[in-house]
Structure formats: C-alpha cells, structure tokens
N, C-alpha and C positions, 0 to 999 in steps of 0.2 A: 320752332313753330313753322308749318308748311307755308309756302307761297303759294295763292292760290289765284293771283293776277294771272294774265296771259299775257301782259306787255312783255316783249320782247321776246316772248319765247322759242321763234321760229327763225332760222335764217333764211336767205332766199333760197337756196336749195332744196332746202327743207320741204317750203312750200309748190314748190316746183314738182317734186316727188309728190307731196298727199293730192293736190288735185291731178295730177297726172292720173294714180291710182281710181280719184271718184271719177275722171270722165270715159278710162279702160270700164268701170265697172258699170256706169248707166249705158253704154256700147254695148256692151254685154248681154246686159239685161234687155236691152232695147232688141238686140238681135238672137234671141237664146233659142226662139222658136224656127229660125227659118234656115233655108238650105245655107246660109253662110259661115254659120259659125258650128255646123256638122261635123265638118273634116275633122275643125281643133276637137269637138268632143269625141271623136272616134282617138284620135289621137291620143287623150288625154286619159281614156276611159284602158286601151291597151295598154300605155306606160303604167298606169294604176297596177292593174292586173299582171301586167310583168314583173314587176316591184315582188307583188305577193309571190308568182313563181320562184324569182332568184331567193326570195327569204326562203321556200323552204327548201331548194336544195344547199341553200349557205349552212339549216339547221340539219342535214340530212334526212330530208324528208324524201315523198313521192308524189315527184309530179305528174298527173296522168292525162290532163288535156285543158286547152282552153275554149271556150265558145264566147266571142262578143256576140251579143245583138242586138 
C-alpha cells in the first residue's frame, strides 16, 4: 500500500534545490518581457536551433541556412 504522508520526505538539499528552482522561475516570469532576460533568450532560442542543424547533418541531411528573429 502506497505512502502517501509527506513527513519526512525531503532532505535539506532537497529542499534547497525545489525552491531554488520556484524563486529562478518567478524571476523569470517576473522579467520574461524586458531587455534583461533578452540575451538569455537569444541565446537559448540559437542553441535550440543549432541542436536541430547538428541533428540533421548527424542524420545526413541539408543544411541550407538559419534566420533568428
């Protein structure tokens, strides 16, 4: 039969890690519109997109250009 208490389930590390994660992600959220957190989306949107180039030449594809904007 499952356990479905939550005593004990966490150590401190643990918890250390999930709100680490929820106060990156209300930051985030808090700043998604403005000029600060741009870079990282440029940033994040090329590695994306580069990702897909290397897959298709890894499958021998053609790569023919990229355009961010």
């Amino acid at each position: 039969m499952p356990n479905w208490e939550l005593r004990n389930c966490c150590h401190h590390d643990q918890v250390v890690f999930l709100v680490t994660i929820g106060v990156f992600t209300v930051v985030i959220l808090a700043l998604w519109r403005t000029f600060i957190i741009t870079p990282f989306k440029l940033i994040t949107v090329f590695l994306h997109e580069a990702s897909h180039a290397i897959a298709c030449k890894l499958t021998c594809g053609e790569f023919i250009s990229k355009v961010l904007m």
